[in-house]
C-alpha positions as CSV (number, residue, x, y, z in Angstrom):
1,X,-29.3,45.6,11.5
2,X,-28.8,42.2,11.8
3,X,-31.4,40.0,14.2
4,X,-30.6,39.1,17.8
5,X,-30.0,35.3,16.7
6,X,-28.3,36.3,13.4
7,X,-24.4,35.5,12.8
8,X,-22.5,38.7,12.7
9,X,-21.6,39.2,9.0
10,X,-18.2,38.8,8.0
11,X,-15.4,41.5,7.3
12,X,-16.3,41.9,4.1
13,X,-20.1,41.8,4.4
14,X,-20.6,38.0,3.6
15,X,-22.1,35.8,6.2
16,X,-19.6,33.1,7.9
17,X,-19.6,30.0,5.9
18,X,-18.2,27.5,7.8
19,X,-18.3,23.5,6.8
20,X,-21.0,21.6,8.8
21,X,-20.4,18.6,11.0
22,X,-21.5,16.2,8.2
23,X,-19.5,18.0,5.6
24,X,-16.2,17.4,7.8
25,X,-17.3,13.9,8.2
26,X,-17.2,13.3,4.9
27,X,-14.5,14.9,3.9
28,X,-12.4,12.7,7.1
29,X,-13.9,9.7,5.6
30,X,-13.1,10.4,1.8
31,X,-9.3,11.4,2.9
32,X,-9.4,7.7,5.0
33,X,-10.6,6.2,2.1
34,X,-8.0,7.7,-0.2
35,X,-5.2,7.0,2.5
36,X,-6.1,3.1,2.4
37,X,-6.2,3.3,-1.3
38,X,-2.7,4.4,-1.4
39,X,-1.1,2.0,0.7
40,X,-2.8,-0.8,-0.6
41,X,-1.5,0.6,-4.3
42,X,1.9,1.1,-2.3
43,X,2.1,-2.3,-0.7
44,X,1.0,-4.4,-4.2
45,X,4.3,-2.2,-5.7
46,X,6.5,-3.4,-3.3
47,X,5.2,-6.9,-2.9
48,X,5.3,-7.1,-7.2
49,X,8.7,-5.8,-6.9
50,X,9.6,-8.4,-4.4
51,X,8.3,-11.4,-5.8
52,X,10.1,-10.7,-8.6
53,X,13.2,-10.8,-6.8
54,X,12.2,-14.2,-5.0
55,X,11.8,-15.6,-8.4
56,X,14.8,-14.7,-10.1
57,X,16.6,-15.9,-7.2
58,X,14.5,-19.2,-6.8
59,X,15.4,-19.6,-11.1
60,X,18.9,-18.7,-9.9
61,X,19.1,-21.6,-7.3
62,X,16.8,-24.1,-9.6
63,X,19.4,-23.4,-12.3
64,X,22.7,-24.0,-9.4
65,X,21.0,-27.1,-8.5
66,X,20.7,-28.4,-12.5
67,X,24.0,-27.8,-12.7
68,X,25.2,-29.6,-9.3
69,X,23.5,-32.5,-10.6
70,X,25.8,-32.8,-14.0
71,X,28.5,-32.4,-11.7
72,X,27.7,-35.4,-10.2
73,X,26.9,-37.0,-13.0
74,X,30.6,-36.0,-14.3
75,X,32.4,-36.9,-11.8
76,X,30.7,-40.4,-11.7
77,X,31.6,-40.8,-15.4
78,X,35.1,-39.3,-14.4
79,X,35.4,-42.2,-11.5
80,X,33.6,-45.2,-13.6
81,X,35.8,-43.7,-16.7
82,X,38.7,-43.2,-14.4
83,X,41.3,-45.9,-16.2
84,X,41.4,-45.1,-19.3
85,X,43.1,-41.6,-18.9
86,X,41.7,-39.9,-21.8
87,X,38.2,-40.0,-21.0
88,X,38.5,-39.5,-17.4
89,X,39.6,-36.4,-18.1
90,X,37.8,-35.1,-20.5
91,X,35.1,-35.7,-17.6
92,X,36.6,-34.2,-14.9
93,X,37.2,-31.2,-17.4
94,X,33.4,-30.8,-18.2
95,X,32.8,-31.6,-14.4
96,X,34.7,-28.5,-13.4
97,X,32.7,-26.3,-15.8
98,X,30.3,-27.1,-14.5
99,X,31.2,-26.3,-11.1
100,X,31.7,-23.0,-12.0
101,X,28.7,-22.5,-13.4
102,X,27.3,-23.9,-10.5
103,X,28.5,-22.0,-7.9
104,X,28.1,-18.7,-10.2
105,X,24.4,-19.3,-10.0
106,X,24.1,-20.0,-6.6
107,X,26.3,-16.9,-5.9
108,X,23.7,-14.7,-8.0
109,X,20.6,-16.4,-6.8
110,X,21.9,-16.3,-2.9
111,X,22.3,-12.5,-3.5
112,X,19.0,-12.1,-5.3
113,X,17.1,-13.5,-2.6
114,X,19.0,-11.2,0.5
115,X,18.0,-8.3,-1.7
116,X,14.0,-9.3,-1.1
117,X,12.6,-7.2,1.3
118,X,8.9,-7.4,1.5
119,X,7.0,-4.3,1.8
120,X,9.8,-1.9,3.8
121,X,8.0,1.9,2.8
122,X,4.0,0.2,3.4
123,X,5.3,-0.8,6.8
124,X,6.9,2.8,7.2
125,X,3.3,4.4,6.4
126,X,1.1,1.9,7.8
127,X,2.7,2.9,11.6
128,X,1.9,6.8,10.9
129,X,-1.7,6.3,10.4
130,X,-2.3,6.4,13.8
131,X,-1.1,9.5,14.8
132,X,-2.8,11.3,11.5
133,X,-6.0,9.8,12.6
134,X,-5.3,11.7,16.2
135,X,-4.5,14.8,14.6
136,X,-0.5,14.3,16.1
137,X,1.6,14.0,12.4
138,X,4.3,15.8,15.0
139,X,4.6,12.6,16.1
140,X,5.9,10.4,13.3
141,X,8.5,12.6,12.8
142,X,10.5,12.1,15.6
């Protein structure tokens, strides 16, 4: 017969175990801890990921901008050169090559550098935190 102050034992003769207060506060806190962990591993991902992009794109540009310059400097020798008919054209030839090339960097870099996006997914997460830490995950799926 179990005492006046005793728990009642359970169903199947055990006592009820149930997790103390400090128990549950440390498993909130190791779960917190783990969370944070996560989205800081998430957000150096997607910030590696997108300084990769900014830097192929900022090559892309450096490389457009090498190539505007012999442009220039063709198209001068093409002008200064611009009598004699041979080796004006010969310069605007290599000029125009290098326009191309030119404008088919700064196409790739320009596109490159839209396709950065920060950290889109650590954002995502970062604004559900709120409503796990109230115990309302209902929430950030509306």
């Amino acid at each position: 017969m179990p005492g006046a102050g005793a728990p009642p034992p359970a169903a199947d003769g055990a006592p009820d175990e149930r997790p103390s207060l400090g128990d549950l506060i440390g498993s909130v806190t190791e779960d917190l801890s783990l969370l944070v962990r996560q989205e800081v591993e998430l957000a150096k991902a997607e910030l590696t990921e997108s300084a990769k992009r900014a830097g192929k794109g900022g090559g892309l540009l450096a490389g457009s901008g090498v190539a505007g310059h012999f442009v220039l400097m063709f198209l001068s020798f093409a002008l200064w050169w611009g009598l004699p008919l041979g080796r004006a054209w010969s310069a605007v030839v290599v000029a125009v090559i290098w326009a191309v090339i030119a404008a088919v960097l700064a196409v790739r870099g320009r596109g490159e550098l839209r396709r950065v996006k920060g950290a889109p997914r650590t954002a995502e997460t970062m604004k559900k935190i709120p409503n796990a830490l109230k115990g309302d995950e209902e929430a950030n799926h509306e």
